[in-house]
N, CA, C and O atoms as a CHARMM CRD file, in Angstrom:
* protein
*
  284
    1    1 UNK  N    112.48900  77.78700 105.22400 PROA 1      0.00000
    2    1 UNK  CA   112.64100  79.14300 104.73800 PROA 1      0.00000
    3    1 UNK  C    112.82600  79.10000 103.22800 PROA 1      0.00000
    4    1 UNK  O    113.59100  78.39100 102.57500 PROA 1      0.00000
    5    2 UNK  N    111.86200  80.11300 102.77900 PROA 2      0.00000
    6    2 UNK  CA   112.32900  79.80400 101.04000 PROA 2      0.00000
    7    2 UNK  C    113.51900  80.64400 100.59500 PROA 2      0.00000
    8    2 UNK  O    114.04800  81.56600 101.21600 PROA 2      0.00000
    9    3 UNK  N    113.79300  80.22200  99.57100 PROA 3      0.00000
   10    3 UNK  CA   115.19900  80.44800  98.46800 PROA 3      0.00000
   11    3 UNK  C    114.75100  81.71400  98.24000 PROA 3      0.00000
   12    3 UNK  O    113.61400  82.16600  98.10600 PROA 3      0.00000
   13    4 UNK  N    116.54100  82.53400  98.20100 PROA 4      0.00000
   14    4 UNK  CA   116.07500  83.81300  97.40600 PROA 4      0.00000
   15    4 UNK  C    115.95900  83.68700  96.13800 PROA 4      0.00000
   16    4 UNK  O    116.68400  82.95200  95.46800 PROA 4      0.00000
   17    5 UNK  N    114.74900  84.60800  95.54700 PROA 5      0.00000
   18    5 UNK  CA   114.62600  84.42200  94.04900 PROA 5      0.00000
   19    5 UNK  C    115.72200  85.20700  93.30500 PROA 5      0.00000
   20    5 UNK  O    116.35800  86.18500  93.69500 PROA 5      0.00000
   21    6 UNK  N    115.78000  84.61200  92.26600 PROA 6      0.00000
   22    6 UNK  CA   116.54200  85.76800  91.19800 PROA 6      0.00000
   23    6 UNK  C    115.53900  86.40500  90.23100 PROA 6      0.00000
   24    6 UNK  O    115.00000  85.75100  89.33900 PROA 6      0.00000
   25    7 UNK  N    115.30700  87.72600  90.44500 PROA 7      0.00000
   26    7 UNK  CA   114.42500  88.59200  89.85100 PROA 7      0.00000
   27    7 UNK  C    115.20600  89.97800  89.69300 PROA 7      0.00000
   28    7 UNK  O    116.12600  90.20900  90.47800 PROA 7      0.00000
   29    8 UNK  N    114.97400  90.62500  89.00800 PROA 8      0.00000
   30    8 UNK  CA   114.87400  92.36500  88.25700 PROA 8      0.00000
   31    8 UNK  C    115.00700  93.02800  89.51900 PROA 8      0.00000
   32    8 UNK  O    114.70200  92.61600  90.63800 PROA 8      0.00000
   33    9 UNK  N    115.73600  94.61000  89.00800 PROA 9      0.00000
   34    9 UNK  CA   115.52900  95.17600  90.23800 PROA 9      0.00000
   35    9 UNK  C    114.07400  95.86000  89.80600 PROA 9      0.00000
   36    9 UNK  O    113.31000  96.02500  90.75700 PROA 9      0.00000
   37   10 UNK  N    113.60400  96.26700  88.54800 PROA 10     0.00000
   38   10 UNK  CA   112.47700  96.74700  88.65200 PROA 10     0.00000
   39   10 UNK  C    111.63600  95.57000  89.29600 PROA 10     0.00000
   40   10 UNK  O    110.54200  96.08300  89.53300 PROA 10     0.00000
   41   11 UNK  N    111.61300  94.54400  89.60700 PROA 11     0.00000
   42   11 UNK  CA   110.77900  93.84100  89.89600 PROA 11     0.00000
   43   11 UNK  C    110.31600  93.71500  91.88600 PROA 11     0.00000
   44   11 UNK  O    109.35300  93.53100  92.63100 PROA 11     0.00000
   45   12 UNK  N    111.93800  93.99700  91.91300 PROA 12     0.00000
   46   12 UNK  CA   111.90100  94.24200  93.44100 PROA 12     0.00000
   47   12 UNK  C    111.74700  95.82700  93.86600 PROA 12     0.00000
   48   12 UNK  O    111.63400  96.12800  95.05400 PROA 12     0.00000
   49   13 UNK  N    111.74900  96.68400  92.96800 PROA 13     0.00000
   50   13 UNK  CA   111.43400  97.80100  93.63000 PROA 13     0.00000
   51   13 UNK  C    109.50300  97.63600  93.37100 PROA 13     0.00000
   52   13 UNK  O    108.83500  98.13800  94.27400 PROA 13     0.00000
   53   14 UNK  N    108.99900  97.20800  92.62200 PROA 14     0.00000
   54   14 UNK  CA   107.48000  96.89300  92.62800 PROA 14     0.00000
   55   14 UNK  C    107.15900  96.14400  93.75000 PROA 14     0.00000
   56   14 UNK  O    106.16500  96.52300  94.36800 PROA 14     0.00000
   57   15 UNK  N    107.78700  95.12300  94.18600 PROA 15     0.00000
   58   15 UNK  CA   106.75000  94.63900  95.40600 PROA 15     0.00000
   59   15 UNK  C    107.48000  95.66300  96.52100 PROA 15     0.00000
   60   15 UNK  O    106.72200  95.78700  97.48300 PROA 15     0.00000
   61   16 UNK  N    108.66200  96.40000  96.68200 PROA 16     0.00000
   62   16 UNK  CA   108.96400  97.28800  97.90200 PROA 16     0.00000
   63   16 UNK  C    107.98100  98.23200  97.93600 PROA 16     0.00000
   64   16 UNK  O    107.67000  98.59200  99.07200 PROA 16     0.00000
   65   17 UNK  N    107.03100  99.06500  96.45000 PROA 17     0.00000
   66   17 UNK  CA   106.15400  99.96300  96.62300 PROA 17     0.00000
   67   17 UNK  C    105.35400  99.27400  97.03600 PROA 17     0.00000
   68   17 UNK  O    104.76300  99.88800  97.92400 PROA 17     0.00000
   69   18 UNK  N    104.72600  97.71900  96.83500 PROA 18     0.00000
   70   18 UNK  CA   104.00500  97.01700  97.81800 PROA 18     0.00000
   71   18 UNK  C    103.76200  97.64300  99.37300 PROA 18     0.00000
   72   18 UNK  O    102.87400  98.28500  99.93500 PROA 18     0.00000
   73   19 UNK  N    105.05600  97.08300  99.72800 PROA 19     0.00000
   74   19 UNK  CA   105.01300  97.18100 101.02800 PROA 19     0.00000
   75   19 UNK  C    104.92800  98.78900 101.60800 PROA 19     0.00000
   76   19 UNK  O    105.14200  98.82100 102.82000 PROA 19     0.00000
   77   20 UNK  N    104.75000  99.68100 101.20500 PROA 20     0.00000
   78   20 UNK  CA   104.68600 101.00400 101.35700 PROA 20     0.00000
   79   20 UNK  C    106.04200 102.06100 101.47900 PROA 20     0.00000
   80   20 UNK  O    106.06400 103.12800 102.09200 PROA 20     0.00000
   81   21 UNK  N    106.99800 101.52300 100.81700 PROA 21     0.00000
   82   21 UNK  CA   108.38300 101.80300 100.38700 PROA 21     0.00000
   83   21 UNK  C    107.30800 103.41600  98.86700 PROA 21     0.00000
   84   21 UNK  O    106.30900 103.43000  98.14900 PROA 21     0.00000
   85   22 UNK  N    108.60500 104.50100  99.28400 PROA 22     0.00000
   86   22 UNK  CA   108.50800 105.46600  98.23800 PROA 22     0.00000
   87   22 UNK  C    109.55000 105.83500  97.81900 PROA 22     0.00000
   88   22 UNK  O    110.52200 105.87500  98.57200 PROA 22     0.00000
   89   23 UNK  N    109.66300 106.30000  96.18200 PROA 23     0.00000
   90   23 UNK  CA   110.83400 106.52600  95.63100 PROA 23     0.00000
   91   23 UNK  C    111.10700 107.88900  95.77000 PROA 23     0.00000
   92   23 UNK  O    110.54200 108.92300  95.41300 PROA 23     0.00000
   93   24 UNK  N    112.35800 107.54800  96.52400 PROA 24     0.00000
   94   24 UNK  CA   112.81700 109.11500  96.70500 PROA 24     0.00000
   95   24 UNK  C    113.83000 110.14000  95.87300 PROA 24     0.00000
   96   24 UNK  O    113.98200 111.36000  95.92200 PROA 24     0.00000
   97   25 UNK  N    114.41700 109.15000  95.13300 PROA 25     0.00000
   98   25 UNK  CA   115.14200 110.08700  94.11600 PROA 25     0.00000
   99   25 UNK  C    115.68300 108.71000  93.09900 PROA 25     0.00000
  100   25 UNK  O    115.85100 107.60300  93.61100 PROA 25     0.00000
  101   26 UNK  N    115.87800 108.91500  91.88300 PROA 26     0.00000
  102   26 UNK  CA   116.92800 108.20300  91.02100 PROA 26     0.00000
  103   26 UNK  C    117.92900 108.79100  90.24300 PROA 26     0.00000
  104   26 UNK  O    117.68600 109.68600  89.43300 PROA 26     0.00000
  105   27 UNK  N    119.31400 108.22200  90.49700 PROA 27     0.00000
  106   27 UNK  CA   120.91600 108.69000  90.14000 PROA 27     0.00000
  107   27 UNK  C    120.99000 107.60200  89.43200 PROA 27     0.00000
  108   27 UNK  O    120.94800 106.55200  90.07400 PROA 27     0.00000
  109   28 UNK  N    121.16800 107.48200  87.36700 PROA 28     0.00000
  110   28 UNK  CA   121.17500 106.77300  86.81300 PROA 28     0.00000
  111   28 UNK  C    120.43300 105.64000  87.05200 PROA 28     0.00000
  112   28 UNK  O    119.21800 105.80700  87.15500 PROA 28     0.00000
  113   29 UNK  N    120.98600 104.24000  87.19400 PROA 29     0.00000
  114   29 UNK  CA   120.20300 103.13700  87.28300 PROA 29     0.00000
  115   29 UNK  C    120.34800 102.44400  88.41900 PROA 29     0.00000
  116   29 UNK  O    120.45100 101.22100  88.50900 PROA 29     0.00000
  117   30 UNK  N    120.35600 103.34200  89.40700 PROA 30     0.00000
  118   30 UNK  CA   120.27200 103.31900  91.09500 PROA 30     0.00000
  119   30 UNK  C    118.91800 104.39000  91.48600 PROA 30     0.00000
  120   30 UNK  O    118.65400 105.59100  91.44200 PROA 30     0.00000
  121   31 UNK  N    118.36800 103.27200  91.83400 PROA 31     0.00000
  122   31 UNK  CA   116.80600 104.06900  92.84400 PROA 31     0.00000
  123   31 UNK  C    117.04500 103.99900  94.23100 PROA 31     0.00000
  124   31 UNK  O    117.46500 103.02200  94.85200 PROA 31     0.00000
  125   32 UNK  N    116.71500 105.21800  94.71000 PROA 32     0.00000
  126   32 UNK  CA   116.98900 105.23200  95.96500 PROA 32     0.00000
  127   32 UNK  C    115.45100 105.35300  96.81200 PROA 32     0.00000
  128   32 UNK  O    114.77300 106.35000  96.56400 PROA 32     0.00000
  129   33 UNK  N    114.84000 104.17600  97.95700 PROA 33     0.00000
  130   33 UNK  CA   113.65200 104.16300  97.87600 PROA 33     0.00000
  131   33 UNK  C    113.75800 104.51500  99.89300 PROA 33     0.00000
  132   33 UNK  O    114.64800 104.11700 100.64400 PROA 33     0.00000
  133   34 UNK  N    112.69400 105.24400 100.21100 PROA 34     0.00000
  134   34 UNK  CA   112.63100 105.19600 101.65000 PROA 34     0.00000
  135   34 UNK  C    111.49000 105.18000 102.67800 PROA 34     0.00000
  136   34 UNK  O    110.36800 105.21700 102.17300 PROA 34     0.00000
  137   35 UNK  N    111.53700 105.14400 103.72800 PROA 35     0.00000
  138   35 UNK  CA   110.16100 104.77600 104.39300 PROA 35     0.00000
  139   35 UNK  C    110.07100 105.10000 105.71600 PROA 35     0.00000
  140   35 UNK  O    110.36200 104.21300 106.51800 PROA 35     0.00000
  141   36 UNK  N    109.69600 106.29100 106.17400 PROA 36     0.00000
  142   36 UNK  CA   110.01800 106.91900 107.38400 PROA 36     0.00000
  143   36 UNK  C    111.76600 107.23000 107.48200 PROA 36     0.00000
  144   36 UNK  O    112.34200 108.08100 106.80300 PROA 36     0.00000
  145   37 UNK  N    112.41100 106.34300 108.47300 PROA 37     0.00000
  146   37 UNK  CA   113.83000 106.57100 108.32700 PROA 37     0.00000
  147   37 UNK  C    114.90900 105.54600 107.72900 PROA 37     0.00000
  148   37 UNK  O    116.09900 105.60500 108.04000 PROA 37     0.00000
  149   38 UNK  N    114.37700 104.60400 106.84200 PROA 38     0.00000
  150   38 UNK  CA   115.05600 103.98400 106.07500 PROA 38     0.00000
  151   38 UNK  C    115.34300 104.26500 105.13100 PROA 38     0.00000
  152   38 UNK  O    114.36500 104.48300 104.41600 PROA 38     0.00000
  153   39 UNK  N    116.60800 104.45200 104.48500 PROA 39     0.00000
  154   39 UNK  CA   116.56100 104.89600 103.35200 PROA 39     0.00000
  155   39 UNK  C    117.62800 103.81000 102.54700 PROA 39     0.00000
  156   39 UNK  O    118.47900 103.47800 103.37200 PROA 39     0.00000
  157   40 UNK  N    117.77300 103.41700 101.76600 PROA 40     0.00000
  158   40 UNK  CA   118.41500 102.45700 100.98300 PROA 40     0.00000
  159   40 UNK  C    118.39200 102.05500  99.43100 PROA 40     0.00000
  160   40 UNK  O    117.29300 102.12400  98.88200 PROA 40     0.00000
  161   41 UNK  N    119.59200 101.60400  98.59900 PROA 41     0.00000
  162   41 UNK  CA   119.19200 101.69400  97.29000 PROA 41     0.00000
  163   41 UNK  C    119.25200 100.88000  96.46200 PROA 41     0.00000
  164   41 UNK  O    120.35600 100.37300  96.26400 PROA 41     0.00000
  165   42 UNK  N    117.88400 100.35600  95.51200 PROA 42     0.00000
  166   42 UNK  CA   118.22400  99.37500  94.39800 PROA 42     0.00000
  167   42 UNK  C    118.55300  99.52600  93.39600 PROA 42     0.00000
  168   42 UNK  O    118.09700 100.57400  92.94000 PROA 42     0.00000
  169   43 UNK  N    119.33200  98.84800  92.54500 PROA 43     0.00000
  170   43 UNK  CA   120.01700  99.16600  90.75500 PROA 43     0.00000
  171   43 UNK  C    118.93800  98.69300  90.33200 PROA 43     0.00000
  172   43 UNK  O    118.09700  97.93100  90.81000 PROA 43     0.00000
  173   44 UNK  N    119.08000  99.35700  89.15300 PROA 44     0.00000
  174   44 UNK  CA   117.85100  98.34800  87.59400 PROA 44     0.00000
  175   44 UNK  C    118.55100  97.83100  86.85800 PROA 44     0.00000
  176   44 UNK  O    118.91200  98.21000  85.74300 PROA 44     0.00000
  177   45 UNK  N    118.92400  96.48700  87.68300 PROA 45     0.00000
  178   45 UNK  CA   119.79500  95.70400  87.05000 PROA 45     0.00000
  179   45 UNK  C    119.31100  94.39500  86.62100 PROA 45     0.00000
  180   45 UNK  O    118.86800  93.80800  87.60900 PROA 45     0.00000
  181   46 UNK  N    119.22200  93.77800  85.69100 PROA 46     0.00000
  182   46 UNK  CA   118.40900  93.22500  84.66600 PROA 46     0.00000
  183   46 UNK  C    118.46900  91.87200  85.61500 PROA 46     0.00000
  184   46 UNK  O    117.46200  91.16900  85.53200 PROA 46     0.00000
  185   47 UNK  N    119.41600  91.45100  86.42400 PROA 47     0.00000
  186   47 UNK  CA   119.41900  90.27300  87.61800 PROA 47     0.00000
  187   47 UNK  C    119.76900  90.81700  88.79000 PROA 47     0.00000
  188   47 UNK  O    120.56400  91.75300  88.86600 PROA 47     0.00000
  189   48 UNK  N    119.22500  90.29300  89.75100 PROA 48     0.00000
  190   48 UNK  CA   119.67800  91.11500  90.99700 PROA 48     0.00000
  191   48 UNK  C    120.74800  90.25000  91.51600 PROA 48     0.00000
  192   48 UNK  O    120.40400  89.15000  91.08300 PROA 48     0.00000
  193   49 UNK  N    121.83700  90.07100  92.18000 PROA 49     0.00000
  194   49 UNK  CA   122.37100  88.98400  93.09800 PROA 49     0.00000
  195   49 UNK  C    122.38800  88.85900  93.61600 PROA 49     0.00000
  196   49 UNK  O    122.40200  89.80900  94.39800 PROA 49     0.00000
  197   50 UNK  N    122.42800  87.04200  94.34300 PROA 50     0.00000
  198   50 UNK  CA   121.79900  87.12600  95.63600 PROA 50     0.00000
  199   50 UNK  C    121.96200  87.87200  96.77900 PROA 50     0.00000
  200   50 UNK  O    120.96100  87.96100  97.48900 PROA 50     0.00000
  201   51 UNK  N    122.82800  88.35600  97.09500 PROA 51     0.00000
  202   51 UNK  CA   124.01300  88.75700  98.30200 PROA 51     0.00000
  203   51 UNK  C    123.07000  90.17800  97.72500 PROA 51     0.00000
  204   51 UNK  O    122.01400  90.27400  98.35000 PROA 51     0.00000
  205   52 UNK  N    123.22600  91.03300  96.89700 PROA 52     0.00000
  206   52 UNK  CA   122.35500  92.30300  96.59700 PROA 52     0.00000
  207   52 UNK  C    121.05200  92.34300  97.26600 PROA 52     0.00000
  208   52 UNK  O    120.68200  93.13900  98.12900 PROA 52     0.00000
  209   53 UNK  N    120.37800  91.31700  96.71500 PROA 53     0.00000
  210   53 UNK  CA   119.04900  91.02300  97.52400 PROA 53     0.00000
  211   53 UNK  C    118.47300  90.67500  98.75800 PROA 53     0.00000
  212   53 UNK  O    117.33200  90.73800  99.21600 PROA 53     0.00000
  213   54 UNK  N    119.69400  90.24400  99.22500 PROA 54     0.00000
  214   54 UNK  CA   119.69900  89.69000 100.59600 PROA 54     0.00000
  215   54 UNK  C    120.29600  91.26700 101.85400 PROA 54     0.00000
  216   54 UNK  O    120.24000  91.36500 103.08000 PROA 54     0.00000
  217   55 UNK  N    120.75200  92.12500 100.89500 PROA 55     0.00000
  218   55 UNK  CA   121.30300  93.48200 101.47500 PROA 55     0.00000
  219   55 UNK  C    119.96500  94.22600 101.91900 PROA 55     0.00000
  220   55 UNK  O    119.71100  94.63000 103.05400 PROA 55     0.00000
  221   56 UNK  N    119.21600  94.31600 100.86000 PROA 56     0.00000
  222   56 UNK  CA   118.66100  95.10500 100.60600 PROA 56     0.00000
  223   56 UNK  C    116.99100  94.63500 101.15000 PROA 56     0.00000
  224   56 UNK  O    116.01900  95.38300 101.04300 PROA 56     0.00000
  225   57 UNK  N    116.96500  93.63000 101.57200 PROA 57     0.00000
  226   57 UNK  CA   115.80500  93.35600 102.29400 PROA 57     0.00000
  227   57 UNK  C    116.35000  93.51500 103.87700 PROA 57     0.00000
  228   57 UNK  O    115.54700  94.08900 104.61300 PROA 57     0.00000
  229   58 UNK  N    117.61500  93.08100 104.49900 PROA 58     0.00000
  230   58 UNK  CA   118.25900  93.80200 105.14600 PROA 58     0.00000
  231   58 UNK  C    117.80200  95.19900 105.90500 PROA 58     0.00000
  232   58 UNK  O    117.40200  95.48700 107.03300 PROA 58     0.00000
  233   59 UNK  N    118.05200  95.85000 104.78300 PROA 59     0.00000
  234   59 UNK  CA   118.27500  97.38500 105.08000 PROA 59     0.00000
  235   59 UNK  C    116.62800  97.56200 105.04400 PROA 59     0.00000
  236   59 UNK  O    116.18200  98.49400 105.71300 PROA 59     0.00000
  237   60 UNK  N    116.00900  97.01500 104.56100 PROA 60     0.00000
  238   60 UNK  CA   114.24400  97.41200 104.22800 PROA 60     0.00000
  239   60 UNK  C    114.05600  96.57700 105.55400 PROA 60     0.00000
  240   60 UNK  O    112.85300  96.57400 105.81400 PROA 60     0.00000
  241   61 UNK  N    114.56700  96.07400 106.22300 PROA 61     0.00000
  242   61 UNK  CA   113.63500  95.21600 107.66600 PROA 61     0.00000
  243   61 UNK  C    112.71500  94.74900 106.99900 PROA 61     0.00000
  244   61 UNK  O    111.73400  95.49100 107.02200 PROA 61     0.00000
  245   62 UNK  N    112.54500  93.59200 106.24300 PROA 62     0.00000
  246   62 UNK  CA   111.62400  93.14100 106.27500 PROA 62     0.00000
  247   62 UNK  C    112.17200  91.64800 105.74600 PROA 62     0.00000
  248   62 UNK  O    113.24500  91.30300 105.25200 PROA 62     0.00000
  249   63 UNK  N    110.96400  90.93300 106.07000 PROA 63     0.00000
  250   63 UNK  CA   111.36900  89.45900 106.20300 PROA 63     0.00000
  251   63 UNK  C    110.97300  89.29400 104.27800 PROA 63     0.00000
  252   63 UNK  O    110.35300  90.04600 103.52600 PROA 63     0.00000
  253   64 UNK  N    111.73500  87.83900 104.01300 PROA 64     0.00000
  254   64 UNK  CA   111.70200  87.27700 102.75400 PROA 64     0.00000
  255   64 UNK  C    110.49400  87.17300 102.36200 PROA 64     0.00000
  256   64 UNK  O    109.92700  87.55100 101.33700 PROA 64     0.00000
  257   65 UNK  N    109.94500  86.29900 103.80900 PROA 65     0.00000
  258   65 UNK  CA   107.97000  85.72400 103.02400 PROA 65     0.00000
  259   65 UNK  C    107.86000  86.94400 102.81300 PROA 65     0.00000
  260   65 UNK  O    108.32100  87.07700 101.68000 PROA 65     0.00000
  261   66 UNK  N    107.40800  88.35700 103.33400 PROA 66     0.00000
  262   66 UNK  CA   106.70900  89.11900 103.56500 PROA 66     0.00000
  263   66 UNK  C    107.09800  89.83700 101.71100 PROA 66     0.00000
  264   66 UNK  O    106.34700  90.50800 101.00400 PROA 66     0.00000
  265   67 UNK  N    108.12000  89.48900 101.49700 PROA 67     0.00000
  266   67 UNK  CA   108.46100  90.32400 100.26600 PROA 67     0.00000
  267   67 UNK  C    107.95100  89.41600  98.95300 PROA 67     0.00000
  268   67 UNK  O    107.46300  89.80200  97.89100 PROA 67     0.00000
  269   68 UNK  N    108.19400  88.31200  99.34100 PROA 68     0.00000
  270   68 UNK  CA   107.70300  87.04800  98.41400 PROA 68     0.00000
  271   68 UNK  C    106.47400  87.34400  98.27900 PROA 68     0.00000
  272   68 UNK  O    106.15300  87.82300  97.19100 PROA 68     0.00000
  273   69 UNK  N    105.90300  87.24200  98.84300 PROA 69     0.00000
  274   69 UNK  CA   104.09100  87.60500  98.71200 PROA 69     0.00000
  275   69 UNK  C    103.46500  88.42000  97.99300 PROA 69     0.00000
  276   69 UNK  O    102.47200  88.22700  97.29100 PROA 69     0.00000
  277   70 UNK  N    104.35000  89.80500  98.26100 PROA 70     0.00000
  278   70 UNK  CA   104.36700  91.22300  97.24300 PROA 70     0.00000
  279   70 UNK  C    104.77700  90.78200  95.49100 PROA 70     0.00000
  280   70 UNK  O    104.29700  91.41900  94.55300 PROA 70     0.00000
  281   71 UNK  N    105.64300  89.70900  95.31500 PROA 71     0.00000
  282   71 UNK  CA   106.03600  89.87600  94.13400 PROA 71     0.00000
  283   71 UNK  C    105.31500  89.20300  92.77400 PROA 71     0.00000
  284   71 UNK  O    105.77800  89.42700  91.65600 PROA 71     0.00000
């Protein structure tokens, strides 16, 4: 299984529009992105951490490769 990367949140909200993720509203430097009935939110935070990233693919159901691929 690969390592989570350390990347941007703009970087991870680009491969989430990948995956067919839409932005549904932004409150400062929190995007809130959703997809049918998921709804969940990333910061634009210049590093993401791991435990952040690992939430938030989580809450997006979707596997690591699948996001890795997008990025």
């Amino acid at each position: 299984m690969p390592k989570l990367p350390v990347i941007s949140g703009k970087k991870a909200i680009s491969a989430l529009l990948k995956l067919g993720f839409i932005i549904k509203r932004q409150k400062g430097d929190h995007v809130i992105l959703n997809k049918e009935r998921i709804n969940f939110t990333v910061p634009l935070h210049k590093t993401l951490k791991k435990g952040t990233l690992k939430a938030i693919l989580r809450q997006a159901q979707i596997d690591l490769e699948e996001f890795l691929e997008k990025l």
